[in-house]
N, C-alpha and C positions, 0 to 999 in steps of 0.2 A: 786816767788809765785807758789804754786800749785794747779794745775787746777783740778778739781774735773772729778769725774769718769765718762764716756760717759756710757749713758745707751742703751742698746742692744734694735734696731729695727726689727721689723716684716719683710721683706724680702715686697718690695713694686715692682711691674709690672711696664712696663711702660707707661701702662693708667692709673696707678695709684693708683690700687688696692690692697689689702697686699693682699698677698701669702699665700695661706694655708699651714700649716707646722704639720706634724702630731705629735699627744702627744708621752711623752713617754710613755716606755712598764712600765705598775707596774709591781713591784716587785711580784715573785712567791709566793704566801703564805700572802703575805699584804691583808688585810680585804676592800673591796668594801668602794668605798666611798659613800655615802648616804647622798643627798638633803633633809635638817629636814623640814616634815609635816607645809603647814602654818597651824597656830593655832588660829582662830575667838578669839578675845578679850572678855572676860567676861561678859560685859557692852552688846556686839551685840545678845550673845546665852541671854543673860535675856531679852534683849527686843523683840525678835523672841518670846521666850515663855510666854512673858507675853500679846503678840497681839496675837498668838494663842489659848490663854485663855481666850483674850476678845470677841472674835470671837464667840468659842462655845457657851460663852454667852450670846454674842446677838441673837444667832441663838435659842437657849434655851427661852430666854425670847420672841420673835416672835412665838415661837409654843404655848407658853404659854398663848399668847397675841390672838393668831388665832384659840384655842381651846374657850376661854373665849368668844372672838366672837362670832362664831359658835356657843358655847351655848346657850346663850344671843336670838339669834335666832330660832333656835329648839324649846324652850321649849315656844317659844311664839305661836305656831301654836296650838289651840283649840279642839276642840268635841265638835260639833253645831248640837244637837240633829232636824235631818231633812236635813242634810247637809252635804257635802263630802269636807275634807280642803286636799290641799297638797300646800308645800311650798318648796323651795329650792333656796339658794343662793350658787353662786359660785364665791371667788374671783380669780381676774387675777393673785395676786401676794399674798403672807403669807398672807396679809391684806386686806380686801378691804372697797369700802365705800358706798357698796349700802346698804339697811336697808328695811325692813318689821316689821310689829306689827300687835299684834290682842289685841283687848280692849274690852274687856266686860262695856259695860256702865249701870247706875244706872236704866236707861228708861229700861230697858231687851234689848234694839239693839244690834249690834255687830258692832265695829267700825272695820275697818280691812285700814290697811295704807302699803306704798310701796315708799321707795324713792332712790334717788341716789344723793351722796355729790361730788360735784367737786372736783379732784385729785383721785390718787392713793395711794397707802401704807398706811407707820405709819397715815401722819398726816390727811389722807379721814380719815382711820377708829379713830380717836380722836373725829375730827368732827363728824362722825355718831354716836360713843355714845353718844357723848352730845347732837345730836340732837333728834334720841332715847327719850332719857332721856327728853327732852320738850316737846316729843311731848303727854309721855307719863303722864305728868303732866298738859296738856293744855285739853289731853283728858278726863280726868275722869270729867273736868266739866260739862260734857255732852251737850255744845253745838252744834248747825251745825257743818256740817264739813266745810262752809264758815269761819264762823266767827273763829272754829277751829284754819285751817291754816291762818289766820289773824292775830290770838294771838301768833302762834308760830314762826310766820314772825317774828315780832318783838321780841323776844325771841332771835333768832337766830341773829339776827342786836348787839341785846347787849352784846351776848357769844359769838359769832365766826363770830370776825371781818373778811374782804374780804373772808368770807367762802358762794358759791354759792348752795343752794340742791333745788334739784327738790321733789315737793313729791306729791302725788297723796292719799288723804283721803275718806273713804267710809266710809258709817255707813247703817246695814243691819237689817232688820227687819224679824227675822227666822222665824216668823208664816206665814206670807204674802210675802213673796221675794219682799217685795217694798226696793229701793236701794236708799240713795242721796251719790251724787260724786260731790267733789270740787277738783281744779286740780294747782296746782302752780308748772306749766312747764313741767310736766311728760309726757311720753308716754299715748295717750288715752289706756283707758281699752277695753276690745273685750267681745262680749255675743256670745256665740257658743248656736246657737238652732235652727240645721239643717243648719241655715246660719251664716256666720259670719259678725259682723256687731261691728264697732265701738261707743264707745261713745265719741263725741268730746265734748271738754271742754279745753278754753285753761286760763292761767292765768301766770303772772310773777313767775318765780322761787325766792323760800325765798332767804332773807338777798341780796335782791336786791333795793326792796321800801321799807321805813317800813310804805308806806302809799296804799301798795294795799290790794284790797278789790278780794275776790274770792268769782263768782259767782259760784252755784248748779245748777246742772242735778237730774233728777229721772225717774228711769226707774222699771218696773215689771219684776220680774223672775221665769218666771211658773215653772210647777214640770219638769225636765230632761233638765232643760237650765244649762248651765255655765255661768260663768264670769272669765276670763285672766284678770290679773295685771303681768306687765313682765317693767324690767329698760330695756334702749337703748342698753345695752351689745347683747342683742337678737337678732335685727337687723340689728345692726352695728355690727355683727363678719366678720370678714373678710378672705378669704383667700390667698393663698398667690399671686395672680393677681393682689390684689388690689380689687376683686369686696365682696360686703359686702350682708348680708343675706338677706336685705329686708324687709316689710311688705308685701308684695304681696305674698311672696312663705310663711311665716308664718301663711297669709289668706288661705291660696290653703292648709296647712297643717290639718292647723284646721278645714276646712268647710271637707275636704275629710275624717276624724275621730273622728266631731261631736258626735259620739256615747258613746265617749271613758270617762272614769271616771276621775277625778281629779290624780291620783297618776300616773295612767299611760298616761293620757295625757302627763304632765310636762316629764315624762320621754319622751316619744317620742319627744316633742323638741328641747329635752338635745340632743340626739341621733343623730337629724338630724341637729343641729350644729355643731357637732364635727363632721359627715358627711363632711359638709362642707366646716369647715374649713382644714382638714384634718391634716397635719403635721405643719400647721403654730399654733403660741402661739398664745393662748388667748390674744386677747388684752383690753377688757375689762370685768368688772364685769359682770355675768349674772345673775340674781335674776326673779324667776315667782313665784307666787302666781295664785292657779285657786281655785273655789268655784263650787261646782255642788250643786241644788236643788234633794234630790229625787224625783222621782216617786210617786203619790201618790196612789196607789195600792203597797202595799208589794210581791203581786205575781208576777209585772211585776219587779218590782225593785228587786227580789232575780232572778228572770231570766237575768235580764243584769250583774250584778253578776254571774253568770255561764256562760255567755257568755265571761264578761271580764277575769276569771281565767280559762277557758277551749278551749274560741276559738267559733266561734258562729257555724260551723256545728255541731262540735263533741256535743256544748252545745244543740242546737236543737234534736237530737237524745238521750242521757242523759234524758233531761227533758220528753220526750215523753215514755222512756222506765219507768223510773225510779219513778216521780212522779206522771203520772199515771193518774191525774185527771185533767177534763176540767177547762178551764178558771175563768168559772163562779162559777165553784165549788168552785176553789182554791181563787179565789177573796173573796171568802165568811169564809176563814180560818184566826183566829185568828193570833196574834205572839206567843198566847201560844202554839196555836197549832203548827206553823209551827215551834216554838222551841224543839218540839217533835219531828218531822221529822228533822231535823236538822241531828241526830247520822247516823240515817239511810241514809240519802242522801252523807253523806262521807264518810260510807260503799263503798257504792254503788260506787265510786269516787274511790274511792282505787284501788278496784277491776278493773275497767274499764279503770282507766292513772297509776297515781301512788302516793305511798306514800305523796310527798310533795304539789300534785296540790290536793290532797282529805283535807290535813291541813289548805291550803292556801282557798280551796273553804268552809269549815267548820268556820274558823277565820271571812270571810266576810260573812260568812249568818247572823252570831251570834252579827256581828259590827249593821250590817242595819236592823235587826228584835229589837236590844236593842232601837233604835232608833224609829221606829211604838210604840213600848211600852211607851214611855217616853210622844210622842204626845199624 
């Protein structure tokens, strides 16, 4: 019998271990040998580019979705002849679920509303259209704002099951700044005039009972008072301590710049949120709503207009060089009139700061004098 061939071992130590043994020399002129490339399977590169494809657009369809938003919003903000509106929502994330509306009602009032849907993202902002959307349908019946959010309570019960919102409805009477407010779970609303002062009203947040009942408040809004409507994002911003914004420093904010107009109010409490919070994210939606009454003198109300786009020394000196005439003179000057001085006053603005604060104070004499015309 013949025994088959031993095959050649590695040279082993005597711990055990093989012995390294070095290769041979290649041949001089022999070509490199070369390890072939691994090659990703066909099936892997298509499905890499086809998630990368879904990707873009879902990111695509989210702008698309947070533009429509945002529109949806903007274009609900008004021209309340006798009245100063600014609005602004911010969401935390592409989407969000706070919500505002203005409703012109049949009676000539103004309904104006503000709320916030429980969650974040896609599915707040689902819920907020649709509630939007009821509320927008419950309003034009023109009743209370009780009975209002009572009917949209239940609305909200039969469209958007375990959907929780807060919302907060007013209805504003422009001739007379008489206000009623019905409240289902929102932050109270604030009247800036000189002091700050809340209006309490508390009630169950919607699609919680569909058996509550929201009682009204009413309150007067003389000429140069405000009213804040702002969601809990406001006082609840946090930053990164852990310690959150407040209503006391939001109070301290507002009573110390009472003076200040609708547009730029909201701005300065955008400002001093983001203060605040500093480098930490948003963590939740921020939405205000403010309303100012004018002045019922056009002479005093295009002066706090030149104090709000110029600054109130620079404006005090301005008005004294520029227009020239006493109080009671000027109290006794039409809008037509003062729509004639108008050119000249942003002359004069040009010459004195510049180009764009002489635009800007030309644009707001022309908004609040169309306004005395209209009354």
């Amino acid at each position: 019998m013949t025994r088959p061939p031993k095959q050649r071992r590695a040279p082993v130590s005597l711990l055990g271990h093989t012995t390294w043994r070095p290769a041979r020399p290649r041949p001089r002129g022999a070509a490199p040998v070369v390890a072939p490339a691994p090659v990703a399977p066909a099936a892997e590169t298509e499905a890499a580019q086809n998630l990368a494809q879904r990707q873009a657009e879902l990111e695509q369809d989210l702008q698309m979705a947070r533009d429509i938003q945002q529109g949806l919003l903007l274009e609900a903000a008004p021209h309340l002849p006798g009245w100063e509106v600014s609005a602004i929502s911010l969401p935390a994330r592409e989407l969000g679920g706070d919500l505002y509306s203005f409703q012109m009602l049949p009676t000539g009032w103004q309904g104006i509303m503000i709320g916030d849907v429980s969650g974040k993202g896609l599915p707040a902002a689902l819920r907020m259209a649709v509630a939007r959307t009821v509320f927008r349908y419950e309003a034009r019946r023109a009743c209370g704002p009780g009975d209002t959010l009572a009917a949209v309570n239940q609305d909200i019960i039969n469209e958007i099951p375990h959907g929780m919102i807060t919302m907060l409805y007013a209805v504003l009477e422009p001739s007379s700044g008489y206000i009623k407010i019905a409240n289902a779970g929102h932050t109270f609303p604030v009247v800036v005039n000189g002091k700050v002062v809340e209006i309490e009203l508390s009630g169950l947040p919607l699609g919680v009972d569909n058996e509550s009942d929201y009682s009204e408040a009413t309150a007067e809004l003389p000429h140069g008072a405000s009213v804040v409507f702002y969601t809990d994002g406001v006082i609840e911003a946090e930053r990164n301590d852990g310690e959150i914004y407040g209503y006391e420093r939001l109070q301290a904010l507002l009573a110390e710049n009472h003076r200040l107009k609708p547009r730029a109010m909201v701005s300065l409490i955008l400002n001093d949120i983001r203060s605040w919070i500093g480098s930490h994210a948003q963590s939740d939606d921020v939405t205000i709503v403010a309303l100012r009454r004018r002045l019922s003198s056009l002479h005093d109300e295009l002066r706090t207009v030149a104090d709000e786009v110029l600054g109130e020394s620079p404006a005090a000196l301005f008005w004294d060089e520029v227009v020239g005439v006493s109080a009671a003179h000027a109290a006794r000057l039409s809008p037509e009139e003062w729509l004639e001085l108008v050119p000249r006053l942003a002359k004069a603005a040009q010459s004195r700061f510049s180009r764009g604060l002489a635009r800007e104070l030309h644009q707001q004499f022309r908004l609040a004098i169309e306004d005395y015309r209209v009354e």
